[in-house]
C-alpha positions as CSV (number, residue, x, y, z in Angstrom):
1,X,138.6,-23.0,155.1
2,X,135.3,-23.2,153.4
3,X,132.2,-22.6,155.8
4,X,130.2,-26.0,156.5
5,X,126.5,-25.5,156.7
6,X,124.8,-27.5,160.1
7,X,121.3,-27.5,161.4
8,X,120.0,-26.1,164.2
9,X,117.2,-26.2,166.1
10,X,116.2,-22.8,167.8
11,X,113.0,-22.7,169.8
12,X,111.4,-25.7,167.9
13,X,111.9,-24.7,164.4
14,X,114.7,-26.1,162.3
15,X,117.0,-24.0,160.2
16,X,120.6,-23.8,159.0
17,X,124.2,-22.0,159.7
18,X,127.1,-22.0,157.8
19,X,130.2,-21.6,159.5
20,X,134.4,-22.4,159.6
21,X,135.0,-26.0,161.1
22,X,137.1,-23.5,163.6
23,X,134.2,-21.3,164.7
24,X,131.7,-24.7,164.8
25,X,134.5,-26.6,167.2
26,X,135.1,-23.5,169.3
27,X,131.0,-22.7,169.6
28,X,130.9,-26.3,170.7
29,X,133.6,-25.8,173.0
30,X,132.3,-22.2,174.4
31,X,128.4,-24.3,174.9
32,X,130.5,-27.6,176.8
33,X,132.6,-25.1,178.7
34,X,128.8,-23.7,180.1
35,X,127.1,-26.7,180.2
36,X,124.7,-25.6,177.6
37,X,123.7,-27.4,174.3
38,X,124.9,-25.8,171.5
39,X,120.8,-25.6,169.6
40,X,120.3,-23.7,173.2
41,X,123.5,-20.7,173.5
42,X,122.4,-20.7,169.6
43,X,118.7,-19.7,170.5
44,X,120.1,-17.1,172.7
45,X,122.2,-16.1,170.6
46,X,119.2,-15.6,167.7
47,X,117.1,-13.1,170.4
48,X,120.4,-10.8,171.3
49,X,121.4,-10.2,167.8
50,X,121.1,-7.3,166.5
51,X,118.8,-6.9,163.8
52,X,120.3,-7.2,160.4
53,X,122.9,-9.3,161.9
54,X,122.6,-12.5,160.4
55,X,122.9,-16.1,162.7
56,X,125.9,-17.2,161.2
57,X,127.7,-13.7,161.9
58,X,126.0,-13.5,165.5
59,X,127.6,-16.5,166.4
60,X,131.2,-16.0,165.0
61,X,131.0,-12.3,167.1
62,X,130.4,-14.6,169.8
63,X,133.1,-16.6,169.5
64,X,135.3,-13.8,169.0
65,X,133.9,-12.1,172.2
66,X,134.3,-14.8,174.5
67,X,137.7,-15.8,173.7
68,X,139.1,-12.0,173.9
69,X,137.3,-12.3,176.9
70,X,138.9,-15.5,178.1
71,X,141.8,-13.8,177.0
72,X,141.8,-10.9,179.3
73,X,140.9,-13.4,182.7
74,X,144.2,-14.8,181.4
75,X,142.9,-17.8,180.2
76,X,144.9,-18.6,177.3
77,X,142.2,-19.5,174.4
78,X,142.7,-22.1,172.1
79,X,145.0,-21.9,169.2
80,X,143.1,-22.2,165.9
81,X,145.6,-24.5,164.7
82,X,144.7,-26.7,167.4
83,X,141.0,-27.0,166.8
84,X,142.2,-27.2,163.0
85,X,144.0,-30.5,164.0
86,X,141.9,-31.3,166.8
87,X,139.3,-31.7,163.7
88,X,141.1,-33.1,161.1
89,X,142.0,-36.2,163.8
90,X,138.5,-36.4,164.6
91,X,137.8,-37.2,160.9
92,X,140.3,-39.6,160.0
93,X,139.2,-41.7,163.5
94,X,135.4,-41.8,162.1
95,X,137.2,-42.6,158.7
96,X,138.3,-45.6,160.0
97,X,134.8,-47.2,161.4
């Protein structure tokens, strides 16, 4: 899957991130599942990173971090095939407005 570009909006200035429709569903599930917006977990995100690290990289190391983590607490993380489908039903309801 081709990354998707989306806006942002990190401490007041606007700017954009390209990612997977997986990585976008499961960073919007990681900010719901701490009660965060997603333009805020993304600003924090933006002051950890290391620099040279781009945003869009930062946030899919993220990702990847908090689901091994989930992982090892036993939590079983989502299957990607599942966000994948999740997704695709999520279009074809809007579709049909």
């Amino acid at each position: 899957m081709a990354p998707k570009k989306h806006s942002l909006t990190l401490q007041g200035h606007r700017t954009s991130v390209s990612l997977e429709d997986e990585f976008w569903a499961a960073f919007r599930e990681i900010a719901r599942e701490k009660g965060r917006a997603i333009n805020d977990l993304a600003a924090e995100i933006d002051v950890m990173r290391a620099p040279g690290t781009g945003l869009a990289s930062a946030i899919r190391l993220f990702v990847l971090a908090h689901l091994r983590e989930a992982g090892q607490a036993g939590v079983q993380p989502p299957d990607p095939r599942d966000i994948s489908e999740k997704k695709k039903g999520d279009q074809a309801g809007r579709g049909a407005n």
